[in-house]
C-alpha positions as CSV (number, residue, x, y, z in Angstrom):
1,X,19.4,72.3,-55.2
2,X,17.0,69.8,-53.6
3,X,13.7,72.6,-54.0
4,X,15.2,72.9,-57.9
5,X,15.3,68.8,-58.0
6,X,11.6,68.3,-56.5
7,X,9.9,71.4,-58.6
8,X,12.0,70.2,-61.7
9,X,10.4,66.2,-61.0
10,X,6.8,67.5,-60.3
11,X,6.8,69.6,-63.9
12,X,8.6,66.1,-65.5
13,X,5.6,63.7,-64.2
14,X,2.3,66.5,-65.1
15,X,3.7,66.5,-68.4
16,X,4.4,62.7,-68.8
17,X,0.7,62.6,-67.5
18,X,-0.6,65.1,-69.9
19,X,1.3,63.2,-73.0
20,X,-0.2,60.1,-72.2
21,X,-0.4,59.0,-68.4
22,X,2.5,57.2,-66.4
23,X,5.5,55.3,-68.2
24,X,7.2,52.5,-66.8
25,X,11.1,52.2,-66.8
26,X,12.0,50.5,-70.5
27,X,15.2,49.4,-68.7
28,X,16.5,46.1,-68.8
29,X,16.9,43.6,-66.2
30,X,20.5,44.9,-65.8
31,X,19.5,47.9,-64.5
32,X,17.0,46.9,-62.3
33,X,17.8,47.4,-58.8
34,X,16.9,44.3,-57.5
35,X,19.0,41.5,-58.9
36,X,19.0,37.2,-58.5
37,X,19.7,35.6,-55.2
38,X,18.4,38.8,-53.1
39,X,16.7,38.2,-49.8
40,X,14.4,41.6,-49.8
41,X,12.8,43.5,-47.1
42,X,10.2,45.9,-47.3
43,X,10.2,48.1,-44.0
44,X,7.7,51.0,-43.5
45,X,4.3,51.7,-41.3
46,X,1.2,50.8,-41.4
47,X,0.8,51.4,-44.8
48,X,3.4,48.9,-45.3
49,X,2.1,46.3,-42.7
50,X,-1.3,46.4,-44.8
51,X,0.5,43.9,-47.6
52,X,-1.0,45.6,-50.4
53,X,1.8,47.6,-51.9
54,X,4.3,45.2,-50.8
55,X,2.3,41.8,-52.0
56,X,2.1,44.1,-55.8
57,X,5.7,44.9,-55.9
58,X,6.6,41.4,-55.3
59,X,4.0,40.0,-57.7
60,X,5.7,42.4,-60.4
61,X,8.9,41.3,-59.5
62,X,8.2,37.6,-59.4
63,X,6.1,37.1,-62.9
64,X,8.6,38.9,-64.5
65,X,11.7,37.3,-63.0
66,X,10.2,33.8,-62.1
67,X,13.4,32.1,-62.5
68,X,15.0,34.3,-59.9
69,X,15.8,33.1,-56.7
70,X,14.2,35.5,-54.3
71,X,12.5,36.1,-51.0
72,X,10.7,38.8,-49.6
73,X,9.8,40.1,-46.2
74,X,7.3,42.7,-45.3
75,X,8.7,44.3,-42.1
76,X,6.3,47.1,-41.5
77,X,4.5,48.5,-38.4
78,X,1.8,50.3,-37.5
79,X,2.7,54.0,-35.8
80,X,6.4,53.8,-36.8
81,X,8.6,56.4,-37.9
82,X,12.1,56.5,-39.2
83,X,13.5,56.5,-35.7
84,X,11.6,53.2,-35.2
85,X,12.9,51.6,-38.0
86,X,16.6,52.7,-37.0
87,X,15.9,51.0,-33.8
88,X,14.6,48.0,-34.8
89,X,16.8,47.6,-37.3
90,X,18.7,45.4,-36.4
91,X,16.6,42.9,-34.7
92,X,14.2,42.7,-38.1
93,X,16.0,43.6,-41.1
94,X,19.6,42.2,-40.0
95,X,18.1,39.0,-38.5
96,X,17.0,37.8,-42.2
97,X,20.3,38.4,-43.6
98,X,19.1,40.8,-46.8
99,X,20.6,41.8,-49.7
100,X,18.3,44.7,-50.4
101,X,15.7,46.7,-48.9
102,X,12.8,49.4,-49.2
103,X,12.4,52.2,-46.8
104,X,9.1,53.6,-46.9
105,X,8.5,56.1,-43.8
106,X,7.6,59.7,-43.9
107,X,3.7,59.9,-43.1
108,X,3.6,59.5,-39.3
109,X,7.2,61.4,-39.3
110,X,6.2,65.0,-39.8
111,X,3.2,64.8,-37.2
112,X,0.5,65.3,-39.2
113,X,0.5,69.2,-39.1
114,X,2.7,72.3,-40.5
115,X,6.4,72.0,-41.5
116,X,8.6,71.5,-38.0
117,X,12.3,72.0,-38.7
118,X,13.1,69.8,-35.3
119,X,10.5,67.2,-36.8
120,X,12.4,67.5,-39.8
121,X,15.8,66.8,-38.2
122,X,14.7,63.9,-36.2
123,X,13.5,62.1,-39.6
124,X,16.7,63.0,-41.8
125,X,18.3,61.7,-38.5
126,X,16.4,58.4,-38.3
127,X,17.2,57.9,-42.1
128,X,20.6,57.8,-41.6
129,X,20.8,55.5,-39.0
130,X,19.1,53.1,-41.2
131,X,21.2,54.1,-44.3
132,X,24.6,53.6,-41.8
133,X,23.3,50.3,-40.5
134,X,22.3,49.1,-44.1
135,X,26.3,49.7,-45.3
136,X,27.7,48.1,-42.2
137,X,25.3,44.7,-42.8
138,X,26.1,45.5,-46.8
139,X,22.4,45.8,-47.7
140,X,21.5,48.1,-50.7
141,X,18.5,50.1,-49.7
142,X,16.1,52.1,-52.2
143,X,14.6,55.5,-50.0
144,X,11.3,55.6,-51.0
145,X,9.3,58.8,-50.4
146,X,6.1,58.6,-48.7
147,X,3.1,58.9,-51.0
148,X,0.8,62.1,-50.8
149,X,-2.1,62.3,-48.6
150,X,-5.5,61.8,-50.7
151,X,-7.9,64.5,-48.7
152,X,-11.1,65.5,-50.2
153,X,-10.6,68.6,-50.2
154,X,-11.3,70.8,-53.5
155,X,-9.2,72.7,-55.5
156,X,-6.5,71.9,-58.5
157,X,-4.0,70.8,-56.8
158,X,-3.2,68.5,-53.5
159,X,-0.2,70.0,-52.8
160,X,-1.8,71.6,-49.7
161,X,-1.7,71.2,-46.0
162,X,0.2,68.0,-44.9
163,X,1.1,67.3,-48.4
164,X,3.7,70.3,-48.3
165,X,5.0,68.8,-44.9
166,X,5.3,65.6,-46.7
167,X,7.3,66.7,-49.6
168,X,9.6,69.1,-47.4
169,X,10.4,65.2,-45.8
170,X,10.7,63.9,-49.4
171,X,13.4,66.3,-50.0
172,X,15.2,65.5,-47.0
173,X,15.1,62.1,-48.2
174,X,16.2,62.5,-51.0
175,X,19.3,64.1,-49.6
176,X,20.1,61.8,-46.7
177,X,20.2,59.1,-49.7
178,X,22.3,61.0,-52.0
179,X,24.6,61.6,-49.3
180,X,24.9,57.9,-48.2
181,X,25.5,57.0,-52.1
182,X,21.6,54.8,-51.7
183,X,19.1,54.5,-54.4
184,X,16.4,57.1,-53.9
185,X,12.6,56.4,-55.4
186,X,9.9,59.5,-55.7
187,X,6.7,57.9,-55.6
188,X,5.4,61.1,-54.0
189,X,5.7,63.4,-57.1
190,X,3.9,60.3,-59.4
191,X,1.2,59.8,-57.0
192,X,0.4,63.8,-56.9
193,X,0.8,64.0,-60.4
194,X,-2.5,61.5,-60.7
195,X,-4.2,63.3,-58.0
196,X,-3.7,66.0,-59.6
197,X,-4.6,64.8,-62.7
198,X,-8.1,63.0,-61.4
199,X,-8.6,66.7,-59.9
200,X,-9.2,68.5,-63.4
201,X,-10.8,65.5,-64.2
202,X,-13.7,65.1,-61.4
203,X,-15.5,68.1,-60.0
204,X,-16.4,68.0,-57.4
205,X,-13.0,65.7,-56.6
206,X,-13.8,62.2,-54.7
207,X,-11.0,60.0,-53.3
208,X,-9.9,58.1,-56.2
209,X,-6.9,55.7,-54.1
210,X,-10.0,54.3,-52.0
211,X,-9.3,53.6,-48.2
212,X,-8.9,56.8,-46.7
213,X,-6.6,60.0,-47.3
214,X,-3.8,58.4,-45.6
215,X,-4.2,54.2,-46.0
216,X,-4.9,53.7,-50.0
217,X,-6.7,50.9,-50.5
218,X,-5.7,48.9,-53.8
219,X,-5.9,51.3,-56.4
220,X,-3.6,53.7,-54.7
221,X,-0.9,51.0,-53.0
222,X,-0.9,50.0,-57.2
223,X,0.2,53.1,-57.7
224,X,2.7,53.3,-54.6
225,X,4.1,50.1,-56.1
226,X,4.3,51.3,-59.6
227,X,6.1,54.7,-58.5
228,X,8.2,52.6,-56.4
229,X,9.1,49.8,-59.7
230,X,9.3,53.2,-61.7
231,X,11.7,54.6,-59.7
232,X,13.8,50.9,-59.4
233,X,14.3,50.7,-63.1
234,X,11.5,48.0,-63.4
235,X,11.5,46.6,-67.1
236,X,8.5,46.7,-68.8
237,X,9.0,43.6,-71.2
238,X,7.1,40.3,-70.4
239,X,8.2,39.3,-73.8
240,X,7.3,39.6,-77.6
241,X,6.3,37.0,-80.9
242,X,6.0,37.6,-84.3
243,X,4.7,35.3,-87.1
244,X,4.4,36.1,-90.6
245,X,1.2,33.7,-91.5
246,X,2.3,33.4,-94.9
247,X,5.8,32.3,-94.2
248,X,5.9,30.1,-91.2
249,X,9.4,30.1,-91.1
250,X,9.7,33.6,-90.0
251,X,8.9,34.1,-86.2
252,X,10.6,36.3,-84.3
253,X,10.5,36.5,-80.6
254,X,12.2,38.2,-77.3
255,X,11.8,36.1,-73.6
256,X,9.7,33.8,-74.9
257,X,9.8,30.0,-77.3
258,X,7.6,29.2,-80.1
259,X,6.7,26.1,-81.3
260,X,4.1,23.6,-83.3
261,X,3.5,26.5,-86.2
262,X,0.9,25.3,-88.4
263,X,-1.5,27.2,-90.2
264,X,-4.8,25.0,-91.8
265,X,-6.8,27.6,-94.1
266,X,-7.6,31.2,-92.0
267,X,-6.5,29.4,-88.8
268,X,-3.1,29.6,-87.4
269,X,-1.4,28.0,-84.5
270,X,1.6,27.5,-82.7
271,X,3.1,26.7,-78.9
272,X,3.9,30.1,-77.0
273,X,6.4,29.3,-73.9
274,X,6.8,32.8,-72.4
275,X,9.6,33.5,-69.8
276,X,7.8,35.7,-67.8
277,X,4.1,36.6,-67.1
278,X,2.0,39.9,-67.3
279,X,0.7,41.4,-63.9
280,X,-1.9,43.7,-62.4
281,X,-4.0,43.5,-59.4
282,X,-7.3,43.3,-60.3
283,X,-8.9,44.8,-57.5
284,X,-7.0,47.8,-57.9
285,X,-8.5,48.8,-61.4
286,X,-9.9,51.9,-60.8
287,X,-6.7,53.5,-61.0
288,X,-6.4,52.6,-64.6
289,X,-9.2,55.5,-65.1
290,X,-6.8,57.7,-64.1
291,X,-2.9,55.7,-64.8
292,X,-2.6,53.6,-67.3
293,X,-0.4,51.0,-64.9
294,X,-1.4,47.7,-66.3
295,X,0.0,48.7,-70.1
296,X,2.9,50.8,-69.0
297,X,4.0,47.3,-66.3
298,X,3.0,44.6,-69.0
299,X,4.7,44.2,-72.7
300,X,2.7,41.5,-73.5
301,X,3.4,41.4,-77.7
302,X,1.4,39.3,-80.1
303,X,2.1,40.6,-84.3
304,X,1.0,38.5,-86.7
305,X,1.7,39.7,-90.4
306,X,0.3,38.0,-93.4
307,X,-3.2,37.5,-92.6
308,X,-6.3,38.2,-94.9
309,X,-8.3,41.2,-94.1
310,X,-10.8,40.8,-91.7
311,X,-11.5,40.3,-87.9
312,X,-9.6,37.4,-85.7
313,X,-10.3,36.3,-82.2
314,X,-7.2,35.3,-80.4
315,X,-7.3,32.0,-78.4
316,X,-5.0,31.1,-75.2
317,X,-5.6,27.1,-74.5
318,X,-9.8,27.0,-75.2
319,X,-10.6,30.8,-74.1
320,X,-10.8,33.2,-76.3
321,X,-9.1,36.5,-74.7
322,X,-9.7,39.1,-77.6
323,X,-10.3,40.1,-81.3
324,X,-8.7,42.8,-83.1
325,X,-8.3,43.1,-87.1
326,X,-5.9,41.9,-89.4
327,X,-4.4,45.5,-90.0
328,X,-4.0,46.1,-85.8
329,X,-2.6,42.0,-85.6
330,X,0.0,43.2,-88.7
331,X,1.2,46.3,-86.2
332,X,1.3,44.1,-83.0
333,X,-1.3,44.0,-80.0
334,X,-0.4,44.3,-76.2
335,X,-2.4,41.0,-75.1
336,X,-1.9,41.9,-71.1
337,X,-4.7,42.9,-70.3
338,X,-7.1,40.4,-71.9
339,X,-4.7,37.4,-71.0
340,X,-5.0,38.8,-67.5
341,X,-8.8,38.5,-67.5
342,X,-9.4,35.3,-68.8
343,X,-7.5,31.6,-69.9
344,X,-4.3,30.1,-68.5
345,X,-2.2,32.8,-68.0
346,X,-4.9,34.8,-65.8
347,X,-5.3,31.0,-63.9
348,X,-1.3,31.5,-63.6
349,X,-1.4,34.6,-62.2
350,X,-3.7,34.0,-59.7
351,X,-2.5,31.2,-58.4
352,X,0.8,33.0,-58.0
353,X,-1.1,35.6,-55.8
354,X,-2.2,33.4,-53.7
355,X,0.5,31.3,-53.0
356,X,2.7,34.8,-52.3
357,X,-0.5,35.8,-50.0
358,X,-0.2,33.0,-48.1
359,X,3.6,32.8,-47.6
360,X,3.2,36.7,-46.4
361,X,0.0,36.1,-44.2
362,X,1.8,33.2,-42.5
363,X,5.3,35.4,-41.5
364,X,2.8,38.2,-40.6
365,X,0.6,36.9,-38.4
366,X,2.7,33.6,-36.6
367,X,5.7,35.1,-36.9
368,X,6.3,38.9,-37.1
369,X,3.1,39.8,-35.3
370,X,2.6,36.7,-34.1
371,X,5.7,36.3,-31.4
372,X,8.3,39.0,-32.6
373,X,6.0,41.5,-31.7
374,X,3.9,39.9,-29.0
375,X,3.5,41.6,-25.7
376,X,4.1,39.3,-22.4
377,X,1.2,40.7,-20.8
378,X,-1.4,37.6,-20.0
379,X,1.4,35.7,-18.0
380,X,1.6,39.6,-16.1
381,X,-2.4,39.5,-15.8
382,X,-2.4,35.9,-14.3
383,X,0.3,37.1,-11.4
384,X,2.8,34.8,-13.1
385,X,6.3,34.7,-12.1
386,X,8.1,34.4,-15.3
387,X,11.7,36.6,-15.9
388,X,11.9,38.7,-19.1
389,X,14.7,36.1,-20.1
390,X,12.4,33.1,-19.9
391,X,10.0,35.4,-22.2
392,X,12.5,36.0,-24.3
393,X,13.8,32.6,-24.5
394,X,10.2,30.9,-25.5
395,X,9.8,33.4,-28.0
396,X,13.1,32.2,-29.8
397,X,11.4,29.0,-29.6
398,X,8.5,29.5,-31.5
399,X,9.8,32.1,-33.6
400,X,12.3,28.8,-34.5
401,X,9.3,26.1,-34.9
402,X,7.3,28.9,-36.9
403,X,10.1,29.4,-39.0
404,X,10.0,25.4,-40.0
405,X,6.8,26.3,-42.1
406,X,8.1,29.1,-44.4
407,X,10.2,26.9,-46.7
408,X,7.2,25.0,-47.8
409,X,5.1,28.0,-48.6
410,X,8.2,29.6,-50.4
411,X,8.4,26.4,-52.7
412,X,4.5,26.5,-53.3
413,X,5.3,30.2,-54.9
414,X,8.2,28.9,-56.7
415,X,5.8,25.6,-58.2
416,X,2.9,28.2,-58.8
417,X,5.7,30.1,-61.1
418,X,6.7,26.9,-63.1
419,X,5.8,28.4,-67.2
420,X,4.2,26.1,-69.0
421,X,3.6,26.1,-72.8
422,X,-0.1,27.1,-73.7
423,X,-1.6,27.0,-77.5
424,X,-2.5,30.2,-79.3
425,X,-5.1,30.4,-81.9
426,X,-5.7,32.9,-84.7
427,X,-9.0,32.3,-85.8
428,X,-11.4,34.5,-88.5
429,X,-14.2,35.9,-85.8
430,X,-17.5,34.3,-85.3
């Protein structure tokens, strides 16, 4: 049944690709696995403790939810393995008191070599340690698969060498989660159906995740974090307007409030208070030569009906962001990805980032690295007497004055996601 399930997904994902790349969840919020109030943590290995992945799926999650009360926590380590995270489980997942969770292990798990049914068992075993230790603390957990190795190597597929170790493991996943009534993701399936994809596309193939085969840099941890959103029921709405210029009266919108309409000769204007924000990370846009991530994340709708025929820039504050003709404004534009380039709602979005950056820099490096994983070895190396209790004691105390900080960084996100109103211009093109 699992073989059927996997072989059925991989044939479902090269046809969505072939039809048109990649589509996001059209779900509503409802369905959407994470929910308001959650306290989220993101556990994996070092392709989780790189923040890339992690820092997109919260940006996603935040821009479109910014009225949510959340928090996340990146909890991942170099090296680990399921068994780890069962270990440690309790000392860093249970400790922050989460609603919800992401496992992401797999890649160091099967060794780096051919199928090993003991490797396999120890895996599926460390999975559900974590899955019965998630029920007893009542956390939901999504089991997300590990992502395909990008190798080099030529031929149509990557579904070769470690990859097949890695999707025997995605299987066992996806059966360990089933089992424990979890939420199980497939990331690895959309990730090799773009591989695969960029494959018949590029001869001879070069990596197109950057990094290296098994570390993406940002175009592939964009599409780890889409896959993942994918597989959570992400909705893709940011939210919608429509005007009909000759009747001022009729605007229609969905998550967002208009205001100030007023049309003087060709040029029309109005107020657009959105209740969410568009997203992509820009340094991650080579992946949109091979997924389409930022339109199939971001419904960013503009239609403007009633207009005479001819070209129109379209304004957000002073910056104009796009033109397009009457006929495509009458059908409705997707304004993502030119808000997200220039004008206040790209200024928005980055300050978002950066505030989020910062909070998860800060609990990275003075707290998780910083002291919970710190090492007692210079007080060792200087011959001094100091029990494992006392070590253990100090690092309580500056985990606890570290700690102090966080609030304040979490409120600087939450001020960076106050929406504002900003002015929209339809103007005939210069």
């Amino acid at each position: 049944m699992i073989r059927r399930f996997v072989a059925m997904n991989r044939l479902l994902f090269v046809f969505a690709l072939l039809i048109g790349g990649l589509s996001a969840s059209g779900a509503s919020a409802e369905k959407f696995f994470f929910r308001d109030g959650d306290r989220i943590v993101i556990m994996g290995d070092s392709i989780t403790e790189q923040h890339l992945y992690s820092n997109y799926i919260e940006m996603w999650v935040t821009t479109r939810f910014p009225k949510w009360n959340l928090a996340f926590r990146n909890v991942g380590i170099g090296g680990d393995s399921s068994r780890g995270g069962n270990g440690r489980f309790k000392r860093d997942v249970v400790s922050f008191k989460p609603t919800a969770m992401t496992v992401d292990f797999g890649m160091n798990d099967g060794g780096y070599k051919a199928y090993d049914e003991a490797v396999f068992k120890n895996y599926v075993g460390g999975l559900q340690g974590i899955a019965d230790q998630a029920k007893a603390a009542g956390i939901r957990v999504a089991f997300c698969t590990p992502q395909p190795l990008d190798a080099e190597e030529q031929g149509p597929t990557a579904l070769t060498a470690y990859n097949l170790t890695l999707e025997k493991l995605s299987e066992g996943m996806k059966k360990t989660s089933d089992a424990n009534g979890q939420h199980f993701v497939d990331q690895f399936h959309p990730y090799l159906a773009v591989l695969d994809k960029a494959r018949a596309g590029s001869k001879p193939y070069k990596r197109i995740t950057a990094g290296d085969a098994v570390h993406p840099g940002p175009p592939g941890q964009a599409l780890m974090a889409f896959a993942i959103l994918q597989g959570l029921n992400f909705p893709k709405l940011v939210s919608s307007v429509a005007i009909d210029a000759a009747d001022l009266k009729g605007v229609k919108t969905e998550n967002c409030e208009v205001t100030n309409v007023a049309r003087e000769g060709d040029v029309l204007t109005f107020e657009r208070l959105d209740g969410a924000l568009p997203f992509f990370p820009a340094d991650a846009s080579l992946i949109l030569n091979w997924a389409p991530i930022l339109a199939e994340t971001n419904d960013y709708r503009l239609a403007v009906s009633g207009l005479k025929a001819g070209n129109y820039e379209v304004r957000l504050g002073d910056k104009t962001v796009a033109k397009y003709s009457a006929d495509e404004l009458a059908k409705g534009v997707d304004l993502a990805a030119p808000a997200l380039a220039v004008g206040p709602v790209s200024e928005q979005v980055k300050a978002v980032r950066a505030a989020i950056e910062a909070k998860n820099k800060y609990y990275h490096d003075r707290i998780f690295r910083g002291c919970v994983l710190a090492q007692a070895s210079i007080p060792e190396f200087l011959g001094l007497k100091i029990s494992p209790e006392e070590i253990e004691s100090k690092r309580q105390a500056a985990i606890a004055e570290r700690l102090q900080e966080l609030p304040a960084l979490e409120a600087a996100v939450r001020k960076a996601l106050e929406l504002k109103p900003h002015k929209v211009t339809i103007a005939p093109a210069k």
